[in-house]
N, C-alpha and C positions, 0 to 999 in steps of 0.2 A: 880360424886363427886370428890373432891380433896384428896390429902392426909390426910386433917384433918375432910376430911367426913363432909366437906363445898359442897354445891353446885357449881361448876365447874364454873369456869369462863372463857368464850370461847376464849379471847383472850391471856390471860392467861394458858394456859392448854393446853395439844393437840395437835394437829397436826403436823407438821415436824419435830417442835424443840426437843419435845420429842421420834418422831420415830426415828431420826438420832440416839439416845442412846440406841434404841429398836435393829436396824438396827447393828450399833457395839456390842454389847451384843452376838446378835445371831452369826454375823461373828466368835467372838473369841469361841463360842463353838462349832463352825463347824468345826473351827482348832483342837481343843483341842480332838473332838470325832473321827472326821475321818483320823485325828494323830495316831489314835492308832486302825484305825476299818480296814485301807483299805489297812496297809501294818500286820497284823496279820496273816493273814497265814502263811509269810516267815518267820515270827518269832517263830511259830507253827512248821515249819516241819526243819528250821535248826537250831534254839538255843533248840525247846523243843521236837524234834527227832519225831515227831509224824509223823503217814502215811499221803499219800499226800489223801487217800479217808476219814480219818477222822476230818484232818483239816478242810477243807472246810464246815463239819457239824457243828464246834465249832463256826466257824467265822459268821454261816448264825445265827446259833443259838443265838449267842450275839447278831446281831446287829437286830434280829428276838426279840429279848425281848427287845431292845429298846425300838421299837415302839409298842410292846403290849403293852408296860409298860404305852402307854399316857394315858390308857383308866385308870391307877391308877389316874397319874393326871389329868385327868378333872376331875373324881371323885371326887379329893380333893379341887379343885378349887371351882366348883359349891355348893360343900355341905358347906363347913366350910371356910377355909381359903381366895378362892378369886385368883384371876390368879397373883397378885404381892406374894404374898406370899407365893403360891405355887413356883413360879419360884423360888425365892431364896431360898427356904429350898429343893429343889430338887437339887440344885447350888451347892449346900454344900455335899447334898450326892455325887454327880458325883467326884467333886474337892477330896474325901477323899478315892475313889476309885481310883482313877487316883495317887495320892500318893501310894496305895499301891502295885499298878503295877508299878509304879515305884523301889519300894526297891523288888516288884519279879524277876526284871528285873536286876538289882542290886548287888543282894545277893547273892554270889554262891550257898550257900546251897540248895537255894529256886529253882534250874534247875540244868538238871542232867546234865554229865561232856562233854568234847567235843568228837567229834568222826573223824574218816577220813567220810567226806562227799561221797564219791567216792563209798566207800563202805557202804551204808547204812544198810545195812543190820543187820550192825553189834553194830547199833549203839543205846544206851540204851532210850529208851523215858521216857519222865517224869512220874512221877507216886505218888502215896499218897500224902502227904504234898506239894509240888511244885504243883502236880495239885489243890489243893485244896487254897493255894493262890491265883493259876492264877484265878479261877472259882469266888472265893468270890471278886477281884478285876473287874472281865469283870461285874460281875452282879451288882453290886453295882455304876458301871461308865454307865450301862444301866437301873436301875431306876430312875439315876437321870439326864439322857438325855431323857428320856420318858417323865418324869413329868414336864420337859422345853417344849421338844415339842408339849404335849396337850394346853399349854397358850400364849405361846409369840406370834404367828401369830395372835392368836386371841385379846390380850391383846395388841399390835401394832394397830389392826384393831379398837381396843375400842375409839384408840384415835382421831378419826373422828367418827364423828356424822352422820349416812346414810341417816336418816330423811332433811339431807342439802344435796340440790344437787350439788353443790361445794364439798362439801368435801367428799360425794358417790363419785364422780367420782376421787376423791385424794386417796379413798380407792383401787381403782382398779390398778392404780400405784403403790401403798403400795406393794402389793402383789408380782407385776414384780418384785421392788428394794430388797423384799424380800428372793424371791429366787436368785436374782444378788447379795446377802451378804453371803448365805451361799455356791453359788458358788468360790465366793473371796476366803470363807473362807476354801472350800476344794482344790482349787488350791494353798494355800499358806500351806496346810497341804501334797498334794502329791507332793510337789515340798521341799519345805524348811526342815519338819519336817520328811520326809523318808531319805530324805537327811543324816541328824542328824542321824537317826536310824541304816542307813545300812552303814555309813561312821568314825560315832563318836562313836556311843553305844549304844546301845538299853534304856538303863538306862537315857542320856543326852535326848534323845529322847521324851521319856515319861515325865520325869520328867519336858520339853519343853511343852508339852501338857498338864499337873496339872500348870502350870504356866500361860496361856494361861487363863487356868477356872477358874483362880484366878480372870486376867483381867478385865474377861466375869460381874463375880461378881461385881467388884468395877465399872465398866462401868454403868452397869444398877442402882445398888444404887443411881448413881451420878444423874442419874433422877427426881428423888421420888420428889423432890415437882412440878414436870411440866406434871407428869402422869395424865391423866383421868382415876377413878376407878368405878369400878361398883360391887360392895355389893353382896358376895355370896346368891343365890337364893333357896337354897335348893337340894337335890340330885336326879338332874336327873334321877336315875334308879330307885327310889323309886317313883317317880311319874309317870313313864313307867308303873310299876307292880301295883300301886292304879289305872289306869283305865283300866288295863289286866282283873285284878281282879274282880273290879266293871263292866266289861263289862260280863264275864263269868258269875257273880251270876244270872245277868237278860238278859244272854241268850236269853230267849224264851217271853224278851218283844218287841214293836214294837214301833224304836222311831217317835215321831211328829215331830211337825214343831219347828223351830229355837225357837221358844217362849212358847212354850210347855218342854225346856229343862231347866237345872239348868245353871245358869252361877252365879259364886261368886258375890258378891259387888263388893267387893273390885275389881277385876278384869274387872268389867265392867265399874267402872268408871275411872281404868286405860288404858282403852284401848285408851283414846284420847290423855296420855299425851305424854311425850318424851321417855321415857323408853319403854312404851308397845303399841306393834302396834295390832290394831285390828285384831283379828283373824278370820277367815271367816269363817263361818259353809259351809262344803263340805260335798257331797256323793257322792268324786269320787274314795277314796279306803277308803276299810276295814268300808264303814258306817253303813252295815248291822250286825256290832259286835260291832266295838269302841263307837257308839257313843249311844248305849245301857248304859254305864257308866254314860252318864249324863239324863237317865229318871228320876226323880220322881215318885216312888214308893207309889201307892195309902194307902193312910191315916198314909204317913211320911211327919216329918217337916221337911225339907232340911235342916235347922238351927244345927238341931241335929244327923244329918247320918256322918257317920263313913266316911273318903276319900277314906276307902276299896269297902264303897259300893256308895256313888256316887261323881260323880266328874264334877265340870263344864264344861261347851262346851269350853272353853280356853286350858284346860287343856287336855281334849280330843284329838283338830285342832294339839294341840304343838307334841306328840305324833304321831299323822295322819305322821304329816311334818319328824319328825325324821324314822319315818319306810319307807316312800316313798324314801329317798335316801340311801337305804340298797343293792337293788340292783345294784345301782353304785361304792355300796362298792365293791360285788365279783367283777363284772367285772373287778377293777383296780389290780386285785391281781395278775397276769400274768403278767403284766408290771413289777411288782419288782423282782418274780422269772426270768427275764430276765437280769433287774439289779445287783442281786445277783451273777451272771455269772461274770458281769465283775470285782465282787472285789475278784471272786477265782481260777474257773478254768482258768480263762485269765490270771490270774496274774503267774498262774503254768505255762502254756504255754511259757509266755515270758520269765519266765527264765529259758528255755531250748531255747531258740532264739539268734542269735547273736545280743550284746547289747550297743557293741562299739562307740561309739563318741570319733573320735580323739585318739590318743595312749595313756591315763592317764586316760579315763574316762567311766565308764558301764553306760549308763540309766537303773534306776532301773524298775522292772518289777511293782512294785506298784505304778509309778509315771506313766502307763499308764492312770491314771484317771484324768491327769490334759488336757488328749485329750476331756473326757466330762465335767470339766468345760472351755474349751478354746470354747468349741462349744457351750457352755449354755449363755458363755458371749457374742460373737456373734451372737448367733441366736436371744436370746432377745429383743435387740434392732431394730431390723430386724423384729423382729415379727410385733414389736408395731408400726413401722416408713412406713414398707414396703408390709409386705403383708398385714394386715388388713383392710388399706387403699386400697389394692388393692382387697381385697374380696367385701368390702363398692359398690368399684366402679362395683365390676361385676354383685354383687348379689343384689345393692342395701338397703340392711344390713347387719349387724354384723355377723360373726360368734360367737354362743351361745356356752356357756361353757361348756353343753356337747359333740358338733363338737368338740372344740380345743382337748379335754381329748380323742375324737377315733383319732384325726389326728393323738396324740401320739402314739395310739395301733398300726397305720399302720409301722412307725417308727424303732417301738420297734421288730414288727414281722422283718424288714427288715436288721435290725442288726443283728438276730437268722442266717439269709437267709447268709449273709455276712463272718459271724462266722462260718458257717459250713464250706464252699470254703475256707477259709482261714488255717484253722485245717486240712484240708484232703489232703490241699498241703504241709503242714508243716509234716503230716507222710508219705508221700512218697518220701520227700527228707532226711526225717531218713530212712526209708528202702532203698533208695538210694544207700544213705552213710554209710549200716554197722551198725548205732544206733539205732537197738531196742529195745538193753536189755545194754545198756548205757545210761540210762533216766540222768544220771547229766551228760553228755557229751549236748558241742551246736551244734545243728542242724545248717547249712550255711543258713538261710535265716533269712532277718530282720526283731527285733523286731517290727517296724513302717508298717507293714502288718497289725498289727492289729488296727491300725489306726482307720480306718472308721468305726469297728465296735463301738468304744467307743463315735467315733462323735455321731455317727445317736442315739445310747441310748443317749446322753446327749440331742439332737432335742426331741428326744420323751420326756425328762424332762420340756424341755418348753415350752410343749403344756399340758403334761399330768400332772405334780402335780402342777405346776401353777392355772391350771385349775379346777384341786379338790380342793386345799385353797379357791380358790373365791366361786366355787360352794357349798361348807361344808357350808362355813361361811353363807354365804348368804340365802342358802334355810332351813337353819337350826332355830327353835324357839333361840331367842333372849335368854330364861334363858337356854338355854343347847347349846350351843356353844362351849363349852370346850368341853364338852362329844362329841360333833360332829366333832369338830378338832381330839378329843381322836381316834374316830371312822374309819375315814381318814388314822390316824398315822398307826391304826392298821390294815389296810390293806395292808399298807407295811411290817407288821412282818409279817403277813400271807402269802405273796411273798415269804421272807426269809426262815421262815416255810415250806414252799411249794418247796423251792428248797433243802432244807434238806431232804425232804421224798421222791423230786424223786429221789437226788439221790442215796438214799440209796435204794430204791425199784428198781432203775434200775438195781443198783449193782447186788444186788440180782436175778433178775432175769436175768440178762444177761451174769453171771458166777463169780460174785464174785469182792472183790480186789486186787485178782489175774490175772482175765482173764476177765473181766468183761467191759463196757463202758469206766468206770471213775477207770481205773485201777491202782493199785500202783507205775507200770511202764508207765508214761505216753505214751510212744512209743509206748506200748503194747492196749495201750486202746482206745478205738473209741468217744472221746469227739464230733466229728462232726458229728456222730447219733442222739445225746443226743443233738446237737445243731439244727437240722431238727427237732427232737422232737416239741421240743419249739416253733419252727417256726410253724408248723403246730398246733399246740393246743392256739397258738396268733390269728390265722388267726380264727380259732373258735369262741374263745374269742369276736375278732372284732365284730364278728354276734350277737353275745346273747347284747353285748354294743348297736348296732345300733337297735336293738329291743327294749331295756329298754329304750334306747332316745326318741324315735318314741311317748312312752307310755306316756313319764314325763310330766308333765305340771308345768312352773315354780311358784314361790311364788311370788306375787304382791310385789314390792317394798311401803316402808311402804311414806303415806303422811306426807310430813313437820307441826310439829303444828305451831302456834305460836309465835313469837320468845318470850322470857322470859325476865322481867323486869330488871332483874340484866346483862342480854348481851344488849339488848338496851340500856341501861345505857352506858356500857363501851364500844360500839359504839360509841354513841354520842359523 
């Protein structure tokens, strides 16, 4: 439908014109987020005195509740409000967090005083009230980046019709140009706006990033009458838990045949139209329990049972489809706890690296990540122009969009691999040179060492979340798509997650932040352990993915109905 909850008119509505605003929308919050996500550490351990093993926790932890947080917004999208509406009232919390980080940033009061960096030791960390700014400002700018990123891919993707094969195949491009906006949009944020931070002020900085999400705001507004919308459906989790439910009470019955089961009305005679694709009765997971939820209970009226206790075969398949791509959720979750590396402890590393360009100028140590989008923006095109075409020509078909998501795993393990050789060289030209228990002294070798680790993570981004957008969206039931994008999102907090508890578990068991892996003194401590770790539990990883692939069987793309009286018309 349209804006005014008119029936959509296809020439009018949709496709380009409106993703181009979808496409700029997401760039400026890419600036505005990772403005302020991917240089926080140094802001953490030199303006708010905090140790170099508890920063790292703070920063995985924020941007780890980012994307837990999407699984708030789909929730909100699918039950009530609808994916436009969720975005902008999620817009709004971000933008009001992002101001207040800004006057934390700002404010003397709000951070403790300066110290000799030389000597850290001596030097006071922030505590009560400034912490509790900062915290109420990071979490506030992450639930309302959460509740952006459970909709906009999705709500971009609405604006093509999949039932047209035309504009299926324009959805598949959506997704590349996708991820080519929020790359944009984080190389113009580790380039321009760290810039700003570590040169102008931390305050001009931020408050560069709340201006940004202001943008993001008026950009997408400026859309609204050229959107295609689609009518919250109801809340996916609670229809999850009516055929859990209803399947556990009859247990110990024995379902029939397709026609022996309940299927709604209403749902049956949508299954032909534009909205709802016929859902196919399967018995290839979980049929010996889900699909007990839609028996008929001898000498009950269907008419009158409770959705607790049964539920039609629609609603069952929908369900089926969301729990079959669960296990490609754990798998992707190693890939971000290897991403999370490069927005902390690399970023520690390089500023103990020499950072020189020219006599007037440092590369900052957080502007390493404009290495994985300069390789996101190349390798993309390159994907699409050159290898695929050349995979067509060898294998004869496509690579499927579970292959591109392991090609990323391999990637990503080999950036671990890269990262370790590179760290182990980097402490034995400190014990070389004298700097082991001189951690703010520079080690003589360059920062641009770390180069290729950040490439090859950025390649494994354009095989590996590219490839979970298409495949979320796509194998996911039509009314819970938010919740499956949600699902997505939050398996990259659970990476972030995941990299907070090992490193705190390693700490621990490896001697502390004292003496430990990821030690206070980074000279002192063995991050290139801890980067073989990784490597080795990737390579794992890879297995238990290529096992779950093997297994998956995809969803039938849905048939074209029709075309509709009021698009024939304006055809014509």
């Amino acid at each position: 439908m349209d804006y005014k909850r008119r029936p959509a008119v296809k020439c009018q509505t949709g496709g380009w014109k409106s993703v181009i605003l979808i496409l700029g929308t997401e760039l400026c919050e890419r600036l505005a987020t990772l403005g302020i996500g991917l240089n926080l550490i140094t802001y953490l351990v030199t303006e708010l005195h905090l140790s170099p093993s508890q920063a790292p926790n703070i920063v995985t932890n924020f941007l780890g509740t980012s994307y837990v947080c999407c699984l708030i917004g789909g929730f909100v999208a699918d039950t009530c409000l609808g994916r436009f509406w969720t975005i902008v009232s999620f817009s709004f919390v971000q933008f009001m967090g992002m101001l207040l980080l800004t006057l934390s940033a700002g404010i003397p009061s709000l951070r403790p005083s300066k110290c000799n960096a030389e000597d850290y030791k001596t030097c006071q960390p922030a505590r009560g009230m400034e912490l509790a700014v900062l915290y109420m400002a990071l979490y506030m700018t992450a639930l309302g980046t959460g509740g952006i990123k459970a909709c906009v891919s999705a709500f971009g993707a609405d604006q093509f019709d999949d039932s047209d094969a035309k504009e299926r195949r324009s959805m598949g491009h959506f997704f590349n140009w996708f991820f080519v906006a929020i790359s944009i949009g984080t190389l113009l944020a580790v380039t321009v706006l760290i810039y700003i931070q570590d040169n102008v002020g931390r305050s001009w900085g931020y408050g560069s990033s709340a201006g940004s999400m202001f943008m993001a705001i008026c950009v997408f507004l400026a859309g609204t009458p050229l959107y295609r919308y689609r009518a919250p459906n109801g809340t996916s989790i609670v229809s999850i838990a009516h055929v859990l439910v209803a399947a556990f009470r009859k247990r110990h019955g024995i379902p029939g045949d397709e026609k022996d089961l309940y299927e709604d009305p209403g749902q049956q005679s949508a299954r032909f139209t534009r909205t709802k694709q016929r859902t196919c009765f399967t018995k290839s997971f979980l049929a010996s329990f889900l699909d007990k939820a839609a028996i008929v209970e001898t000498g009950s009226s269907s008419e009158k049972q409770s959705p607790w206790r049964l539920c039609s075969v629609t609603k069952v398949e929908q369900v089926k489809m969301l729990i079959r791509i669960l296990p490609i959720c754990a798998t992707s979750v190693l890939v971000y706890t290897v991403f999370a590396q490069m927005t902390t402890l690399a970023v520690e590393q390089g500023a103990t690296m020499r950072r020189n360009l020219g006599k007037h100028f440092k590369f900052p140590p957080a502007s390493l990540g404009v290495f994985v989008q300069l390789s996101v923006i190349i390798a993309t095109p390159l994907y699409d122009q050159v290898f695929l075409p050349a995979v067509k020509l060898l294998r004869r078909n496509q690579i499927t969009m579970l292959q591109r998501i392991g090609g990323g795993m391999i990637f990503s393990c080999l950036a671990m691999v890269i990262a370790a050789m590179v760290e182990r060289k980097r402490l034995a030209l400190a014990r070389e040179h004298g700097l082991l228990d001189r951690p703010k002294a520079t080690v003589p070798m360059s920062i641009f060492w770390l180069v290729p680790q950040y490439a090859l993570v950025g390649v494994s981004e354009v095989f590996t979340y590219i490839g979970q957008l298409e495949f979320f969206y796509s194998q996911s039931p039509e009314e819970m798509r938010s919740m499956a994008t949600g699902m997505f999102m939050s398996t990259i907090s659970v990476g972030f997650f995941a990299s907070s508890f090992l490193v705190a578990t390693i700490n621990r068991v490896t001697g502390g932040s004292g003496h430990g892996w990821i030690s206070n003194n980074i000279n002192r401590g063995r991050i290139d352990n801890f980067y073989w770790m990784l490597a080795v539990l990737s390579l794992g990883n890879l297995a238990i993915h290529i096992a779950c692939a093997t297994c998956y069987k995809y969803r039938a793309l849905p048939v074209a109905p029709p075309p509709r009286v009021a698009d024939a018309a304006q055809e014509a």
